[in-house]
C-alpha positions in Angstrom: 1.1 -10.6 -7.9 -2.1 -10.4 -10.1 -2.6 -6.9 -11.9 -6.1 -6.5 -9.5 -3.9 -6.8 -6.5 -1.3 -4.3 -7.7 -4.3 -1.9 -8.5 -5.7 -2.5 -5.0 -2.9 -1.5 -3.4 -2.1 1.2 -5.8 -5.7 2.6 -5.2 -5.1 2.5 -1.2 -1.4 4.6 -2.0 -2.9 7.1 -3.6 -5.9 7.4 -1.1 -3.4 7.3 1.6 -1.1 10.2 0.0 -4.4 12.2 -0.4 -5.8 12.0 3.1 -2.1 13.3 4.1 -2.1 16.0 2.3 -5.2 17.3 3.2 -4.7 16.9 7.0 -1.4 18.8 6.4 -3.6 21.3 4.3 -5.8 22.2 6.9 -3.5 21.4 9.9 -5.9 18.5 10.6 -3.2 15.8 12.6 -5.3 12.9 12.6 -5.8 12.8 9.0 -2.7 13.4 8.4 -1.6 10.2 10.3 -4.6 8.6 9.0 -3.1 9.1 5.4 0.0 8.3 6.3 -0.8 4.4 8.0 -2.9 4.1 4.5 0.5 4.7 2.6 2.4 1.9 5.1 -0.5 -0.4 4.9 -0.2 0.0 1.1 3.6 -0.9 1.5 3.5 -4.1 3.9 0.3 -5.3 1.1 3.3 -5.3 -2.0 5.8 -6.6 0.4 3.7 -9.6 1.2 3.0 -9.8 -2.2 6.6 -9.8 -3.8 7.2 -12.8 -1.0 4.5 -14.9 -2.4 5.0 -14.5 -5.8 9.4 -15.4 -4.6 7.6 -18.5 -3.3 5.5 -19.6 -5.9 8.8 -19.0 -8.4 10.5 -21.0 -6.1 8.3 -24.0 -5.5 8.3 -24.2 -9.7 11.7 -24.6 -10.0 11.6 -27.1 -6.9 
């Protein structure tokens, strides 16, 4: 996982965690949900990436 990747997807966390907050702020649903897919997005990105950096460890020691 290259440091601009982990910055990409901690850059979409954080704008994920904001839009929540203000759609809970201002009882505003959709943002709220819209912040909240931003924050699983976010998630399944660093999963994906902890599997392909498992794989590239793996085909080295192949």
């Amino acid at each position: 996982m290259s440091l601009k990747e982990k910055a990409d997807s901690l850059k979409k966390e954080a704008a994920g965690m904001a839009k929540e907050v203000e759609g809970k702020a201002t009882g505003d649903k959709v943002r709220e949900g819209e912040g909240k897919a931003k924050e699983k997005l976010s998630d399944k990105e660093k999963n994906k990436m902890k599997v392909d950096q498992v794989e590239r460890q793996q085909k080295k020691h192949d």
